[in-house]
N, C-alpha and C positions, 0 to 999 in steps of 0.2 A: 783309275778307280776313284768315284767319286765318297769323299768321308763325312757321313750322317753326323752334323753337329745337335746335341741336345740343349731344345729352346725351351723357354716355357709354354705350359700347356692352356694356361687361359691369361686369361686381358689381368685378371683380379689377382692373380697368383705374379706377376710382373710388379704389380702396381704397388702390394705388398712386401715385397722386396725391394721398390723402389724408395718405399717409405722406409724401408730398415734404412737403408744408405742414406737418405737423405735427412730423416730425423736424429740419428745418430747420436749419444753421448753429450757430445758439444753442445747441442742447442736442450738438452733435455737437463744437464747438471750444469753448464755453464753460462745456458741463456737469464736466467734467471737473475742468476749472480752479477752478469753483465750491464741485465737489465737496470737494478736495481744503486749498481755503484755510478753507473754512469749517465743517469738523469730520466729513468722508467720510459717515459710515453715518448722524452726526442730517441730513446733509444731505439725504443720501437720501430718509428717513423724509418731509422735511419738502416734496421735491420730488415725490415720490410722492401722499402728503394733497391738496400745491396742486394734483395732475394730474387727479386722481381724483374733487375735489370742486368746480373752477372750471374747469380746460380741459375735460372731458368734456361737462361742462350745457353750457358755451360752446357745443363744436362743435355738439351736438345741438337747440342752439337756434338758429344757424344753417343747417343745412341742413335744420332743418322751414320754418323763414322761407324760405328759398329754395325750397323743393319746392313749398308751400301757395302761395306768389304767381306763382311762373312770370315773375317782373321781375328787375330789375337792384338791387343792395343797395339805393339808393336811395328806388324805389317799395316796392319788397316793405317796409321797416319803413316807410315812410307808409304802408301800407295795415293794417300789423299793429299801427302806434301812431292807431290812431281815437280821440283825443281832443273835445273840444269847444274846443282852441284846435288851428287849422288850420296855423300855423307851426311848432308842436312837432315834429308830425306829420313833415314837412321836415327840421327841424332834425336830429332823428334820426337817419334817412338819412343830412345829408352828415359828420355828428362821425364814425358809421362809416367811411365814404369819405374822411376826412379821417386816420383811425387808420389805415387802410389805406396809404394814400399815404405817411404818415411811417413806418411798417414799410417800407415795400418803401425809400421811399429811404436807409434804414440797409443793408439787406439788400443794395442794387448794392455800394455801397462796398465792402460785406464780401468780396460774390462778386467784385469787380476784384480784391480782396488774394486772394483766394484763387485765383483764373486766371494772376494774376501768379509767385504761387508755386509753380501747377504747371508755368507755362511756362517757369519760372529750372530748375526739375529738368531739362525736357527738352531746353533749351538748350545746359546743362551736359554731358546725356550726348552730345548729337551733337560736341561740341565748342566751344560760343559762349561762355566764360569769360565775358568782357568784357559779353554779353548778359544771361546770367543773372544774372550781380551786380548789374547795374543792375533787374533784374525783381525782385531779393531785399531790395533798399536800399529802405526808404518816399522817395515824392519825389510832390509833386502834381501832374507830369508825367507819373508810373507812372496814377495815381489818373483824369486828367484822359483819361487813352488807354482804359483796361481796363476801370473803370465805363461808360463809354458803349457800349462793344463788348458786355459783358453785358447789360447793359439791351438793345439792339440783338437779341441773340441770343434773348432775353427774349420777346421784340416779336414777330418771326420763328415762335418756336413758338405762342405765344399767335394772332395771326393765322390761323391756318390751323386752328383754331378748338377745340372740347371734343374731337372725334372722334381728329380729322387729327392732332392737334398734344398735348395737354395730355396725354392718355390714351395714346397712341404716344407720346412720348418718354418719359413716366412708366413705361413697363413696360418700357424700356428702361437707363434711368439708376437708376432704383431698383435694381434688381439688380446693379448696376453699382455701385452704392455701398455695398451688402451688400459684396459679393466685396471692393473695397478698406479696408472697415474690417474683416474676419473677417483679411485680409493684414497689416493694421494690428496687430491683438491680436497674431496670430502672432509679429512680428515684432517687437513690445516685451516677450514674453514671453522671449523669444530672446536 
């Protein structure tokens, strides 16, 4: 019996979740910070080169691996590392899975600080002083509540699978995150 995997349904809904992963956190709160301590414009140059010449081959060598096997990261590079030692073949797979895992559990942390932050702003403006300061203070209480809720939330869209979930919320938050950093520039320009 053959098993219907759920792909996305258009070119733009791909491409938009392709920008979620790829613009990600790091380059949106940390590019900046990067930019700016370690010499702006050679930075630039030198973050452009790294983009151009090792994230690009990356990505493209990843979603031919995934399109080519129709598996999960794990099978798909066992099938793509046919060696004559049968462990490698494995082993490859889970170091992927295993890089994967240590990314995303940086990534919740980041994203609880960053839920915390925008929920100390909204706090603030309905009136919750007392709430939002505690949401703006680091504490491993803050950390211990907001990373699990993300993760959760995470979970939630992920669930409901490529179609339903990853590709529908992706063509809704992505342009959602356009509009607040175009309000962002504006308003550091200002």
């Amino acid at each position: 019996m053959s098993i219907i995997r759920d792909t996305f349904k258009s070119r733009f809904g791909f491409i938009l979740a392709a920008a979620g992963s790829a613009v990600g956190l790091g380059n949106i709160w940390g590019f900046p910070t990067q930019a700016a301590n370690n010499g702006g414009g050679a930075f630039l140059l030198v973050y452009l080169l790294v983009t151009l010449f090792i994230a690009f081959p990356a990505l493209y060598a990843e979603i031919y691996i995934g399109y080519k096997n129709q598996r999960n990261p794990v099978n798909a590079l066992e099938k793509s590392c046919r060696t004559s030692f049968p462990k490698v073949e494995k082993t490859a797979g889970f170091i992927g899975l295993a890089g994967a895992i240590l990314m995303l559990s940086f990534y919740t942390i980041v994203a609880g600080w960053m839920l915390a932050h925008g929920l100390s702003a909204l706090a603030e403006f309905i009136g919750f002083i007392d709430l939002s300061s505690w949401l703006a203070t680091p504490s491993t209480l803050r950390n211990l509540l907001l990373t699990p809720l993300f993760i959760i939330l995470g979970a939630l869209i992920i669930h409901q699978g490529v179609h339903a979930g990853i590709e529908k919320w992706s063509s809704r938050l992505i342009p959602l995150l356009l509009i607040m950093l175009i309000t962002l520039i504006v308003y550091i320009l200002t």
